[in-house]
C-alpha positions, 0 to 999 in steps of 0.5 A, spaced: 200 569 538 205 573 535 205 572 527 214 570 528 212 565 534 215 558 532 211 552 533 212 544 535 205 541 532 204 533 533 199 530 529 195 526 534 196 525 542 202 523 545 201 515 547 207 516 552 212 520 556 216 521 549 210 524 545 207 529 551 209 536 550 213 539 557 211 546 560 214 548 566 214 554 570 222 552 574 218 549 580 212 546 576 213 542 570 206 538 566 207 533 560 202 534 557 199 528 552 193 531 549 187 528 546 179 529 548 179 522 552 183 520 559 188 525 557 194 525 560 197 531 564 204 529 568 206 533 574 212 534 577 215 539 582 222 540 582 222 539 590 220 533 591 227 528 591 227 522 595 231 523 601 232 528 607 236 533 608 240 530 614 242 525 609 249 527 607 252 528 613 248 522 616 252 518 610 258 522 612 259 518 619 257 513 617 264 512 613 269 516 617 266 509 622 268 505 617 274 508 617 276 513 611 279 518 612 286 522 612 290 516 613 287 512 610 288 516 603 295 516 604 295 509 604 292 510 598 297 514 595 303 509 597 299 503 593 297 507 586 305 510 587 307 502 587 302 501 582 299 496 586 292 498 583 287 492 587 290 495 593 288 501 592 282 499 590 280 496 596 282 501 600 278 507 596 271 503 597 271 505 603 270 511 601 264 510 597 258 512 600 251 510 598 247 513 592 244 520 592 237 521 592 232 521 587 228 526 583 221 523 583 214 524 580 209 527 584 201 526 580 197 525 574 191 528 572 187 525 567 181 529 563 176 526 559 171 531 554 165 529 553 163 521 551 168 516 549 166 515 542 164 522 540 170 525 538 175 527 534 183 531 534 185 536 530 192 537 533 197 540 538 201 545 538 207 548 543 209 555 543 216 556 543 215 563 544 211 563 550 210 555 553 202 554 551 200 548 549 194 548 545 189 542 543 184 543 537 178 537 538 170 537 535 167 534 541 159 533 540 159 537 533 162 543 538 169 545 537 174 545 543 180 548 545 184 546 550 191 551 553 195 548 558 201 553 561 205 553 567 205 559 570 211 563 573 207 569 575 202 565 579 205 559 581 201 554 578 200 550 573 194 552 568 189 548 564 183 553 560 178 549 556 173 553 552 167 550 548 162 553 543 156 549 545 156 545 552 159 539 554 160 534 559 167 532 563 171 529 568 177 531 571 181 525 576 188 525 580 192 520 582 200 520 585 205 514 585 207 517 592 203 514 597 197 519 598 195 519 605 190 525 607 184 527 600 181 534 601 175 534 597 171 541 597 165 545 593 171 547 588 177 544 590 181 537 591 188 537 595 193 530 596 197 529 602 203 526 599 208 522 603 215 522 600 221 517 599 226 518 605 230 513 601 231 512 593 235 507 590 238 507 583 236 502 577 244 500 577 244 499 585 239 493 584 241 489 590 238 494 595 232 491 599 228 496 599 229 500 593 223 506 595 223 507 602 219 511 606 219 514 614 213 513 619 216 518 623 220 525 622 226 524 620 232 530 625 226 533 625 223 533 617 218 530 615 217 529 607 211 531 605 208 534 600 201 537 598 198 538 591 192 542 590 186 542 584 182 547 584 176 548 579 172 554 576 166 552 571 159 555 568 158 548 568 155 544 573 161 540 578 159 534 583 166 532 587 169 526 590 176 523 593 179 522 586 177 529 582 171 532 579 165 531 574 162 537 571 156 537 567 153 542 562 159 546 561 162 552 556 169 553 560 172 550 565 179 553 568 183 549 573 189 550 577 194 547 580 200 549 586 203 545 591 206 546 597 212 542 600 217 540 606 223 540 601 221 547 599 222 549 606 228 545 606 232 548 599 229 555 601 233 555 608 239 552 605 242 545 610 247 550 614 241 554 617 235 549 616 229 550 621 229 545 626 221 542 624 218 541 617 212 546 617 205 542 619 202 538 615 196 542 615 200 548 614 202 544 608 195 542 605 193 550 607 199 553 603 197 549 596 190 551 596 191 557 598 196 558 592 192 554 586 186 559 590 190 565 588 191 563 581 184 562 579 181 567 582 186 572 577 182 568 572 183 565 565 185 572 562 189 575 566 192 568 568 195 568 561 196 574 559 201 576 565 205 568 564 205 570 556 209 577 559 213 573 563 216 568 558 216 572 553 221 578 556 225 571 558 226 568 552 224 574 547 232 578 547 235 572 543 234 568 536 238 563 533 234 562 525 239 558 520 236 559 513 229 563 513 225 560 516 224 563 523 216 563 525 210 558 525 208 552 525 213 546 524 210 539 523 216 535 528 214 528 525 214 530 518 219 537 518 223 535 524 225 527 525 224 526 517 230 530 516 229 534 510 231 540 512 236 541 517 237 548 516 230 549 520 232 543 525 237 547 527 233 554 528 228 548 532 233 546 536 236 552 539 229 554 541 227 548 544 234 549 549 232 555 550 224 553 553 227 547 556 231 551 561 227 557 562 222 551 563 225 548 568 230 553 572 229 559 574 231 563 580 228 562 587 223 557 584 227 551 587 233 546 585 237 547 578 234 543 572 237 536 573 238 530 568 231 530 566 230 537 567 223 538 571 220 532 567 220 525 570 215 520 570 219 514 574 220 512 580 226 509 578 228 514 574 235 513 570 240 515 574 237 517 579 234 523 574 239 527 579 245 530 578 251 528 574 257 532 576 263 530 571 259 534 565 252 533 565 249 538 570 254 542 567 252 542 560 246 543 562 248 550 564 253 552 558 248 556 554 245 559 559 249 566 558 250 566 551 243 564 549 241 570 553 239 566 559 242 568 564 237 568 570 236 561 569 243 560 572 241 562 578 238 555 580 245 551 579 249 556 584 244 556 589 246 549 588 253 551 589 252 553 595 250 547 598 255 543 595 259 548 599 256 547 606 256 540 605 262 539 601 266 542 606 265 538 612 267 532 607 273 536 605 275 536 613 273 529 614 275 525 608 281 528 606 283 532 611 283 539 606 281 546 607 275 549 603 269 544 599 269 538 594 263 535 591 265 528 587 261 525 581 254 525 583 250 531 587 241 531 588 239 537 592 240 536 599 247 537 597 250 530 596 258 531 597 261 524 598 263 518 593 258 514 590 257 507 590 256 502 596 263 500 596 263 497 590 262 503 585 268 502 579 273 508 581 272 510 574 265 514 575 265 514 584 272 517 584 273 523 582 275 529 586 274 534 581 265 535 581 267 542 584 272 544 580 268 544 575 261 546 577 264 552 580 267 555 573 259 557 573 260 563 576 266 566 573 262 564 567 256 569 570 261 574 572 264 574 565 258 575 560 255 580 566 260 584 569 256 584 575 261 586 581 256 585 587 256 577 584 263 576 584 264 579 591 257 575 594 256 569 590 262 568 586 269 569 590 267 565 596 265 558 592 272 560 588 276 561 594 273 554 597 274 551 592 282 553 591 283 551 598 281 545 597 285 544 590 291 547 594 290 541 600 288 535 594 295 536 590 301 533 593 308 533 591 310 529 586 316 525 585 320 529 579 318 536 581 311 537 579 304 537 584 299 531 583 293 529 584 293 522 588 288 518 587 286 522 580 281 518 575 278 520 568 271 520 568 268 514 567 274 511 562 279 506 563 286 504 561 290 498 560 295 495 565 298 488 562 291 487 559 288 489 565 283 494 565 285 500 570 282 507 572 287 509 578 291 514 576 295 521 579 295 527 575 290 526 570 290 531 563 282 534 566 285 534 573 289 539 572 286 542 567 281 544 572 285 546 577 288 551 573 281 554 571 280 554 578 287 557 581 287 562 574 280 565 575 281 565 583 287 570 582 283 573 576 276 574 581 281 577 588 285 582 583 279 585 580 276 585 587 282 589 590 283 583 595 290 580 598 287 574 601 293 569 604 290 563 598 293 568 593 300 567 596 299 560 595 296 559 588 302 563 585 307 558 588 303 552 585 300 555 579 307 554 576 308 546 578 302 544 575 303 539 570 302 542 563 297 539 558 300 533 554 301 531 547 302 523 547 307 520 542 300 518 538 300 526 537 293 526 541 292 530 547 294 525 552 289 523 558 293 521 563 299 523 566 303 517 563 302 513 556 297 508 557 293 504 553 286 506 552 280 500 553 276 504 549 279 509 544 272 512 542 270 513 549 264 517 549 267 522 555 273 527 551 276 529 558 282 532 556 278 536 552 275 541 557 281 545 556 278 547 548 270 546 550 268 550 556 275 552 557 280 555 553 287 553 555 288 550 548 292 556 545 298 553 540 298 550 534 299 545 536 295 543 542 289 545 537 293 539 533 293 534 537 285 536 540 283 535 533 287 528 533 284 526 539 276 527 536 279 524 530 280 518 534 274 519 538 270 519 532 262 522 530 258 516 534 254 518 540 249 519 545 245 526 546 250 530 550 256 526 547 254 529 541 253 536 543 260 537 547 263 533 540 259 539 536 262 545 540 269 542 540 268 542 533 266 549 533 272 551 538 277 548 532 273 551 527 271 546 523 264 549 522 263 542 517 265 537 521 260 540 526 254 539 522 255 532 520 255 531 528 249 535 528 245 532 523 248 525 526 244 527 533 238 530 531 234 524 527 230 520 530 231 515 535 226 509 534 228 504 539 225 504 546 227 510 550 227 507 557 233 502 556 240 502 557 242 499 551 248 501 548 250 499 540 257 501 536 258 507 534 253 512 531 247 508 532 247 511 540 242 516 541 237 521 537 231 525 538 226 522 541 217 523 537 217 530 542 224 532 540 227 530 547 235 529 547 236 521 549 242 516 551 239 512 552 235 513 557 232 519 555 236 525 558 235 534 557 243 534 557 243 533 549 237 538 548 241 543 553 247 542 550 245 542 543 243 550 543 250 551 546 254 548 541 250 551 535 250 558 538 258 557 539 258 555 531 256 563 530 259 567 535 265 565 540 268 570 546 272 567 549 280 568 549 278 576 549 275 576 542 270 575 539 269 571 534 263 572 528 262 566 524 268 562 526 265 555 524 259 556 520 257 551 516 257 551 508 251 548 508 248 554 512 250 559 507 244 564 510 241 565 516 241 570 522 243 570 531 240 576 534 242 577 542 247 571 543 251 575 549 259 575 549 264 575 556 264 582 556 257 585 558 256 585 551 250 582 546 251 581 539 247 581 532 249 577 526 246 577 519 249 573 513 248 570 506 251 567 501 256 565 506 258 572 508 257 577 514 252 582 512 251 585 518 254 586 525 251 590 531 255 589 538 251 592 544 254 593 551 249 591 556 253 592 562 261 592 564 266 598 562 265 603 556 272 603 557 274 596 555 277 595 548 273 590 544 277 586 540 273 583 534 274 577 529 272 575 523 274 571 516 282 573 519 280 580 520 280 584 527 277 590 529 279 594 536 274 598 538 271 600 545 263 600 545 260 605 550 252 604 547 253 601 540 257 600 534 255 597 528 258 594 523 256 592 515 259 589 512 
């Protein structure tokens, strides 16, 4: 351990979810509870979804039967034009498919050290530098430590027990899956797993069987997954179905891999899926021979080159608010007390960072969804999938800047699904050119409206889940530079998406383009005391569009094309609707004035023009966007909170961005698992292991958070960079190393006092002939950077 490692310490084992401490590899994930006796150790692997990956274009058909489609849309657009919203509604449920699928648990292993009776806890802890858990126990008068880790190098997840004298022990699996093949040898046990070819959400409770499984392949895929336990010990190990006992030991080391039908899948993409799932032994084989493969490199070795890899991951970037950087931090009593925010703070940037190189790293599998890699239901909130009008979104936001940028990789791995499978709707649902992808997605590339033909078109209607996942890529392309990724990865995902945009507007009866239907996320508006969601032509609509339209552009000019869509953009570009100011002076929502159901709404739409965007660049639209948060007011959940925190950051307003920050990390102490939102600031908080909750429990706020601290410190957007735009008062010393600005650039910010003391500027990639525009307190400073520059201040 290095001496500047920080440290999350609990005082005593987990007694739930919401207590364990996470390790992940991005396609392994262990909660890990802790304690001597039937220790828990809840595993997932990011693979194992619900569903098949014929499921989107089966759904798809069954719709265009049903009769969407082309002319069904126009009829659509002539009921919302007439204002006959129950018409229009009636006709969009045709166009809601079912759910998307389900991220699901895959097994327990449970550990007991020596008697029930005879042992005593000293604690754990969880490195946040290098994603060990270590437990300190007496078990029989012999000290114990027990480290768990998940490592990327070896593809396994890690448990290493170490006792000075000798004690017993029993090791136990067991899945919430239907387990149908148990492999026992000398040193190994390995569970044939079936999964799910249909999941239905908590909030869809009228569905027959909500957790269906197949007895036969499915279009030639069977939904099967192996896992696979594998034991070294100088104790004396006796098996059976269910685990291990080892009798006499001082060391025991286990490993655990998997093996599985979606892995194929998500690997060969669904436009060029194998026709057959690989064999059921070939299966059981791979995750052996990958848990083998891992023991043999042995206990040292196994944790050495894990502690290397995390390392040179998360070692480039940090975030210290205050003086305190390294050690042990007591989480019930120096974090959930409140006492000292400063060192809450520092915790908290960490933690986002760990969490996402936990749970998403690239070819390790999908992208980190609303739970991460960390789920522990069948049922899951939500689906525990991926929410598309922010919340996968957020997930990502601070992958560039806090350094992460490989960990990016899942989620446009995930856009290229949405691609293929959005294409198809794109054609069949709208008759429009390129790709779409609504509100919700899983990991076989779900594209169609949700909601069973009952889904309120606030949430199931939303045409723009591309347009806003596809800003991903420029992001990357931004802050990195990488011309092969914009020319490979980013200009195609672009262009489609701008072919789908140019098809979705529609002339508009006073000059202007419109989006018909045009909803914004998850809101309403009164409509003679009705509560209404259909509309044209929303604030984030065209929000999005523009971004999409302005980027394309940006990505052909650097890439030296003269493709036809750019013709095309440069026509519609000047008729979208421009952002609003409403007679209230707050940036409006929708195209026309409405009355607002719910004025403190927990979505801020409009606002993705100041946050993640950067489209709010007058006066008086910062005016009118700081009104529009004025009204939304400080309460909220965990996501809510971080996207209110780096709205705050955008406008500068470092003090009202920490009021909303101490707001959202004290402690949530009412159940996690329910759905049961109160008035104003008492939604959401940190749960007893410092995850981010709703509730339900969802990572987006813990994601989230490490973002918007980050943007309180360093901005780079608009062509500048921004040092210190939105520091606190109450944070007056501390310092960020390695956070990356657009530009290929990384920076290093010292201060004190309240003031700048040092500033270093380092250009990691881009051209050394850029000019590079610095900020700070007022001042500017033109400079290019060809190596390093640095600045005292």
């Amino acid at each position: 351990m290095d001496d500047n490692d920080l440290l999350l310490s609990w005082p005593k084992p987990a007694d739930n979810w919401f207590e364990a401490a996470p390790v992940g590899n991005g396609r392994l994930g262990a909660m890990v509870f802790g304690g001597p006796h039937r220790a828990r150790f809840g595993l997932n692997d990011s693979t194992v979804w619900s569903g098949t990956p014929d499921g989107p274009t089966s759904a798809l058909r069954d719709l265009l039967k049903a009769g969407a489609g082309p002319q069904r849309l126009a009829k659509v657009r002539t009921a919302i034009r007439a204002g006959d919203y129950r018409r229009a509604e009636s006709l969009l449920m045709s166009f809601e498919g079912p759910y998307s699928q389900e991220f699901l648990p895959l097994a327990d292993l449970w550990m007991s050290l020596g008697n029930r009776d005879d042992g005593e806890f000293h604690g754990r802890t969880l490195n946040l530098d290098n994603g060990v858990v270590d437990e300190r126990m007496t078990i029989a008068g012999q000290n114990v430590q027990r480290r768990t880790w998940a490592s990327r190098p070896a593809g396994a997840i890690c448990i290493a027990v170490q006792v000075d004298g000798a004690i017993d022990a029993s090791i136990e699996l067991a899945s919430p899956l239907r387990v149908v093949r148990r492999v026992i040898d000398s040193t190994s046990l390995t569970f044939g797993i079936e999964i799910p070819v249909d999941g239905a959400p908590l909030h869809e409770p009228d569905v027959v069987e909500p957790l269906r499984y197949a007895n036969e392949r499915v279009d030639g895929y069977d939904p099967f997954g192996a896992l696979a336990l594998v034991v070294d010990t100088d104790g004396e190990l006796s098996g059976s179905n269910r685990g291990f006992t080892v009798r006499g030991m001082s060391s025991l080391l286990l490993t655990l891999s998997t093996s599985t039908s979606a892995e194929d899948a998500w690997t060969n993409r669904p436009g060029t899926l194998l026709e057959r799932s690989a064999p059921r032994a070939e299966h059981l084989d791979r995750a052996v021979d990958r848990a083998g493969a891992a023991l043999a490199l042995g206990e040292t070795d196994l944790f050495r080159t894990h502690d290397a890899d995390l390392r040179t991951l998360l070692g480039g970037t940090s975030l210290t608010v205050g003086s305190r950087r390294g050690g042990t931090v007591d989480v019930p009593d120096d974090i959930l007390s409140g006492k000292d925010e400063q060192l809450a703070a520092t915790v908290i940037f960490q933690l986002g960072r760990y969490l996402l190189a936990s749970s998403s790293r690239p070819r390790s599998g999908p992208p980190a969804n609303l739970q991460g890699l960390w789920n522990a239901e069948l049922r899951p909130p939500w689906s525990s999938n991926y929410t598309i009008n922010i919340n996968t979104q957020m997930n990502y936001w601070g992958a560039e800047v806090a350094g992460l940028a490989e960990c990016h990789g899942p989620l446009f791995d995930l856009l290229d699904h949405l691609a293929d499978t959005g294409a198809d709707v794109a054609t069949a649902l709208y008759g429009a050119r390129g790709w779409v992808t609504h509100h919700n997605t899983d990991m076989w590339g779900w594209a169609l409206p949700v909601g069973m033909g009952h889904g309120n078109p606030s949430w199931a209607i939303w045409m723009m889940g591309g347009a806003w996942l596809v800003q991903h890529v420029w992001d990357h392309y931004e802050f990195t530079r990488d011309r092969a990724f914009l020319a490979e990865r980013a200009w195609p995902l672009l262009r489609g998406c701008a072919e789908f945009c140019l098809d979705w507007l529609v002339d508009g009866e006073d000059g202007w383009l419109d989006t018909i239907p045009s909803t914004s996320p998850e809101n309403l508006f009164l409509v003679d005391g009705n509560p209404e969601s259909l509309s044209h032509s929303t604030a984030m609509d065209m929000i999005l569009i523009r971004a999409v339209f302005t980027r394309t552009l940006r990505a052909a000019e650097i890439l030296d094309l003269a493709e036809p869509v750019c013709a095309e953009i440069e026509t519609a570009l000047p008729r979208l609707r421009p952002i609003r100011i409403g007679p209230d002076g707050k940036l409006a929502e929708w195209s026309v004035d409405h009355e607002e159901q719910d004025p403190q709404h927990r979505h801020m739409s409009p606002l993705v023009a100041l946050y993640p965007l950067d489209q709010i660049d007058t006066p008086a639209l910062a005016d009118a966007a700081t009104k529009f948060l004025d009204v939304r007011g400080p309460g909220a959940m965990g996501w809510s909170w971080a996207w209110k925190i780096a709205l705050r950051a955008r406008l500068f307003q470092g003090d009202v961005a920490r009021d909303l920050f101490t707001e959202a990390v004290r402690p949530f102490n009412t159940d996690p698992t329910v759905y049961a939102p109160v008035d104003g600031s008492e939604w959401g908080g940190l749960l007893p292991n410092l995850f981010s909750t709703h509730p339900p429990f969802q990572m987006d706020g813990n994601y989230g958070l490490m973002a918007a601290l980050a943007e309180l410190l360093v901005q780079s957007h608009g062509g500048v960079i921004r040092v210190l735009p939105a520091l606190p008062a109450a944070w007056p010393d501390g310092s960020a190393h390695g956070l990356r600005c657009r530009g290929g650039l990384a920076v290093d910010v010292d201060w004190a006092d309240g003031k700048l003391t040092n500033l270093t500027v380092r250009r990691l990639s881009g051209d050394p002939q850029d000019w590079v525009l610095i900020n700070y307190a007022g001042r500017d400073l033109r400079t290019t950077i060809a190596d390093e520059e640095v600045f005292t201040c």
